[in-house]
C-alpha positions as CSV (number, residue, x, y, z in Angstrom):
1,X,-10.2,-24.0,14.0
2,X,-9.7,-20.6,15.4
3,X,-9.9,-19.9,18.9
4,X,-9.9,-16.9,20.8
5,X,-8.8,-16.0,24.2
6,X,-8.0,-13.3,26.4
7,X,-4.6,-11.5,25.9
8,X,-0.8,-11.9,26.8
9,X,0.5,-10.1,29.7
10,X,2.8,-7.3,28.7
11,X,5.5,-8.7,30.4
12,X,5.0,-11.7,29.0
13,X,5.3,-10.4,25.0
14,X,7.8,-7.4,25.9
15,X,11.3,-7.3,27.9
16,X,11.6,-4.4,30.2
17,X,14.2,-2.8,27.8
18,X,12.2,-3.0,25.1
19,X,9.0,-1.6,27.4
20,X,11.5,1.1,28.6
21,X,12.8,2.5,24.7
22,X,8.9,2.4,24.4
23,X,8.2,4.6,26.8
24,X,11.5,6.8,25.4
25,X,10.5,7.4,22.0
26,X,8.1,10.0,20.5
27,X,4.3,9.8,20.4
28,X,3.4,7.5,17.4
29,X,6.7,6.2,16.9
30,X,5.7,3.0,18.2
31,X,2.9,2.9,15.6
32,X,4.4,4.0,12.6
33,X,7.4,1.0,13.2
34,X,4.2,-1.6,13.8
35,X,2.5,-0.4,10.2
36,X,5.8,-0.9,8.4
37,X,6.3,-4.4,10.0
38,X,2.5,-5.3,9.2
39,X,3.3,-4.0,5.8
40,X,6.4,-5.7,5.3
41,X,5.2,-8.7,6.0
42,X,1.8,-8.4,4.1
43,X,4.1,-7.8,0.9
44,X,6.0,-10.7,1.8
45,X,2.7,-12.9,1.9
46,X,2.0,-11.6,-1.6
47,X,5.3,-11.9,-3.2
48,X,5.7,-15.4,-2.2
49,X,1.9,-16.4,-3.5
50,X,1.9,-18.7,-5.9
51,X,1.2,-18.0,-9.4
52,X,-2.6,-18.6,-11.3
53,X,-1.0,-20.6,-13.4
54,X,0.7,-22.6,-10.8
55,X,-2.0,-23.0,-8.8
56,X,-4.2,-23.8,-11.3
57,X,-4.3,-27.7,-10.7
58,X,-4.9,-27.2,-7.3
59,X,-7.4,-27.6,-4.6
60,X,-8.9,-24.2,-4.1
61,X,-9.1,-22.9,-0.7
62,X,-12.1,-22.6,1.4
63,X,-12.8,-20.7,4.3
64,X,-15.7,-22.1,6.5
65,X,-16.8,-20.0,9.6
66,X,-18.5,-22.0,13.0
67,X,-20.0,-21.1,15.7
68,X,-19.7,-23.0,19.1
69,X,-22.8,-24.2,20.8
70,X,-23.7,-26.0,23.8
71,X,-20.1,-27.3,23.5
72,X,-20.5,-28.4,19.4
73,X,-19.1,-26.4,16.6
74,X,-21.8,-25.8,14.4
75,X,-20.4,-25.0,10.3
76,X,-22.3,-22.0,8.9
77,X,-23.9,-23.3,5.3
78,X,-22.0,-20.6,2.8
């Protein structure tokens, strides 16, 4: 289950070197080095999925989305 919560303090994610070279570099510098890590990684993800053919014996995957109520998760039907 996925939960959500309220977000990391910057100091608690960042050292104050890394928040000063930050502050150093060019405007969307720091953007541009995000989107290549995010796309990095994505490629990762996709060059380590298994093959159809390997996967073909095996449980599929389902994704399932709740919603919480009155304290109980309630499972949406699709």
């Amino acid at each position: 289950m996925l939960i959500q919560s309220r977000a990391s303090r910057i100091s608690d994610v960042l050292t104050l070197k890394e928040v000063d070279e930050i502050a150093a570099s060019p405007p969307g510098a720091v953007r541009d080095a995000v989107t290549r890590k995010i796309d990095a990684e994505i490629k990762d993800i996709a060059d380590a999925a298994p093959t159809p053919a390997a996967s073909a014996g095996s449980d599929r995957i389902r994704v399932r989305y709740a919603t919480v109520r009155h304290g109980k998760a309630e499972f949406d039907a699709t």
